[in-house]
C-alpha positions as CSV (number, residue, x, y, z in Angstrom):
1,X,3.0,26.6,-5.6
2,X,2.0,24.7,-8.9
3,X,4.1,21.3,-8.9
4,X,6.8,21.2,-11.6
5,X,5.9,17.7,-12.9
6,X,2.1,16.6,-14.2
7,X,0.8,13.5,-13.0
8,X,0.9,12.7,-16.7
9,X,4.5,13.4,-17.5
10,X,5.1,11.2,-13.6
11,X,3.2,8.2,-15.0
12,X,5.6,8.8,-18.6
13,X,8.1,9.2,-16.7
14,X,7.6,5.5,-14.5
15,X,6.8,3.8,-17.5
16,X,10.0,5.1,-19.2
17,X,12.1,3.9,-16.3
18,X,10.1,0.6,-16.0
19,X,11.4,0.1,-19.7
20,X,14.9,0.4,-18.8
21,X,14.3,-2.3,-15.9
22,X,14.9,-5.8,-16.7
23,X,13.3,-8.1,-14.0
24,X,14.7,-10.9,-13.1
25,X,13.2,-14.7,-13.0
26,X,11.4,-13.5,-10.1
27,X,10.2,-10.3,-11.1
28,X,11.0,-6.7,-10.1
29,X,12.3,-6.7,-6.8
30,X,12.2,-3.3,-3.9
31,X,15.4,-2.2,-5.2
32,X,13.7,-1.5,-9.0
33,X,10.1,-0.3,-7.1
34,X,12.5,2.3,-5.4
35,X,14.2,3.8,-8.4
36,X,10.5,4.7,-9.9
37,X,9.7,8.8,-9.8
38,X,8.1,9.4,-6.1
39,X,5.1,12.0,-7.6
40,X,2.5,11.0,-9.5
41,X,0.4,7.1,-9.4
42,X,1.1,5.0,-6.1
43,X,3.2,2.2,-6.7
44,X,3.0,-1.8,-5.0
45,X,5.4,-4.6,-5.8
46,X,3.4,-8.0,-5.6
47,X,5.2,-11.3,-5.9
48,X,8.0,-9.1,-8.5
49,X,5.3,-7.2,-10.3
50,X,5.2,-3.3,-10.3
51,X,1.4,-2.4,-9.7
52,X,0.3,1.1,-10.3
53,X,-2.8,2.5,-8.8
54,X,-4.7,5.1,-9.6
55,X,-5.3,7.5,-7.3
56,X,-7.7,6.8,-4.6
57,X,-11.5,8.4,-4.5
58,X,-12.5,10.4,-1.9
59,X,-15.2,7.8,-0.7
60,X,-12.4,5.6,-0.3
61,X,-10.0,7.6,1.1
62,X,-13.1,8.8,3.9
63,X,-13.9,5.3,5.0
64,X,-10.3,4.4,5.5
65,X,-9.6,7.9,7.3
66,X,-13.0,6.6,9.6
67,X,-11.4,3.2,10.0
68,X,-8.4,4.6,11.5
69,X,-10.0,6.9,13.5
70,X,-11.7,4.5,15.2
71,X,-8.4,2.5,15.3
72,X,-6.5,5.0,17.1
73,X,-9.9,6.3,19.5
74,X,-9.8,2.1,20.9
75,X,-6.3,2.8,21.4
76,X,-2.9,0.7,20.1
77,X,-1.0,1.7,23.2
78,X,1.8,3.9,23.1
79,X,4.2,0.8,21.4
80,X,2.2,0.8,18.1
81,X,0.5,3.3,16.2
82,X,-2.0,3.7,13.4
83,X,-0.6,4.6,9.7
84,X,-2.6,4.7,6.0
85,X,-1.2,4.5,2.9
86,X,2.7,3.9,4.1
87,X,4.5,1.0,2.1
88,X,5.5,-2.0,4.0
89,X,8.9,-4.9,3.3
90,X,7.2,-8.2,3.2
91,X,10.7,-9.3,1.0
92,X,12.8,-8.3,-2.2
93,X,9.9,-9.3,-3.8
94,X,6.9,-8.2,-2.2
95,X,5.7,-4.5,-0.8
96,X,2.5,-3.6,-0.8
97,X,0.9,-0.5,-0.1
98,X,-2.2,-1.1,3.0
99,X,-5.1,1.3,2.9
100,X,-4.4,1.2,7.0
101,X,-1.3,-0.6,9.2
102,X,-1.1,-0.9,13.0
103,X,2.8,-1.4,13.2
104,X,5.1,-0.6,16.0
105,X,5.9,2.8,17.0
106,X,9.7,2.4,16.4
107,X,9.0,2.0,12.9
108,X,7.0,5.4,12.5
109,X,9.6,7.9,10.4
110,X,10.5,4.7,8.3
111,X,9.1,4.2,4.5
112,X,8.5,1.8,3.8
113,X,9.3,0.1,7.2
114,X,9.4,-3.6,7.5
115,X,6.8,-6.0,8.6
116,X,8.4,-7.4,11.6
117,X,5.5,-6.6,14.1
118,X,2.6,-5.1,12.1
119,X,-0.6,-5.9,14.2
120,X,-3.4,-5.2,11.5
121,X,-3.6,-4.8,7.8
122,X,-7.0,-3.4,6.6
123,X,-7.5,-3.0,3.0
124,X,-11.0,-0.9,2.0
125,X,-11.4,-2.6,-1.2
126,X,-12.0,-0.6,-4.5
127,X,-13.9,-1.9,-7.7
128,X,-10.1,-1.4,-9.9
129,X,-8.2,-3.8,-7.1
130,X,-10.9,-6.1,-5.8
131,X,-9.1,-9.2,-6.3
132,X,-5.9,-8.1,-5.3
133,X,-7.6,-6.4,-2.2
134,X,-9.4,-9.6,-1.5
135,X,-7.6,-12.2,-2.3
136,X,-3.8,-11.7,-3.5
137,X,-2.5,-9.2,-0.7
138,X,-4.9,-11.3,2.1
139,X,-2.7,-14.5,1.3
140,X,0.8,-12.4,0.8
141,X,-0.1,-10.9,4.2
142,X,-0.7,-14.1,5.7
143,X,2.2,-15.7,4.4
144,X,4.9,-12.4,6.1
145,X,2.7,-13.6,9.9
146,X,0.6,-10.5,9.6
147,X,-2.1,-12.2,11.9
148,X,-4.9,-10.1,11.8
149,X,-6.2,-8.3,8.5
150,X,-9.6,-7.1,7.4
151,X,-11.5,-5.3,4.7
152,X,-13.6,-2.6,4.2
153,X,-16.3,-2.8,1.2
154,X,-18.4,1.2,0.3
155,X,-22.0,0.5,0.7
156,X,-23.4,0.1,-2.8
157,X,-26.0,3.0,-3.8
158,X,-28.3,0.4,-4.5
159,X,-28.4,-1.4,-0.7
């Protein structure tokens, strides 16, 4: 079945309702991110701003599906569990989207679910988030007691 809604009128559509917004002196908070159209362009909240992200290539989306593979063949244990791409509660401020989670098992029908307990963030990092996928969501991670986080870098052609 065709979908009802482009990914174009979903991006018009977010940008629409991120015009009626008014962030506070922090920013947006998870209450705003919420209210934005679920299809269309992935959505993070980092330190109160909205982030859209294009959607992911399929080079990307293989290595982080080969990540997690390998993640769930060492095995977590039955108490955690291996998720990509699920939103994660840092705070009313902050909730980013990881590329891969190991969180516990008692959080696996919640989205987002909070970061009480998350074991592993890994991030493959893409040329349009780099810096956030280096840098930004490494510290914001560090800072919720996420103790363990990695990232994943394509080969380049040329190496």
């Amino acid at each position: 079945m065709a979908p009802t809604t482009s990914e174009g009128d979903a991006m018009s559509a977010a940008v629409a309702k991120l015009a009626q917004l008014r962030p506070g002196v922090r920013g947006y908070t998870v209450a705003d991110l919420h209210t934005l159209p679920e299809v269309g362009p992935r959505y993070e909240l980092i330190d109160g701003s909205i982030v859209m992200s294009p959607s992911a290539t399929s080079a990307h989306n293989m290595i982080a599906r080969w990540i997690a593979q390998l993640i769930e063949d060492a095995d977590p244990g039955g108490e955690y569990v291996v998720a990509t791409d699920q939103s994660v509660t840092i705070d009313d401020h902050n909730e980013p989207r990881p590329d891969i989670v190991v969180l516990p098992a008692a959080y696996i029908d919640d989205s987002p679910f909070p970061v009480d307990g998350v074991q592993l963030v890994v991030e493959v990092v893409s040329p349009t988030s780099a810096l956030r996928d280096t840098e930004i969501k490494r510290v914001l991670y560090a800072r919720a007691g996420v103790r363990r986080t990695a990232r994943a870098r394509r080969p380049s052609a040329a190496s």
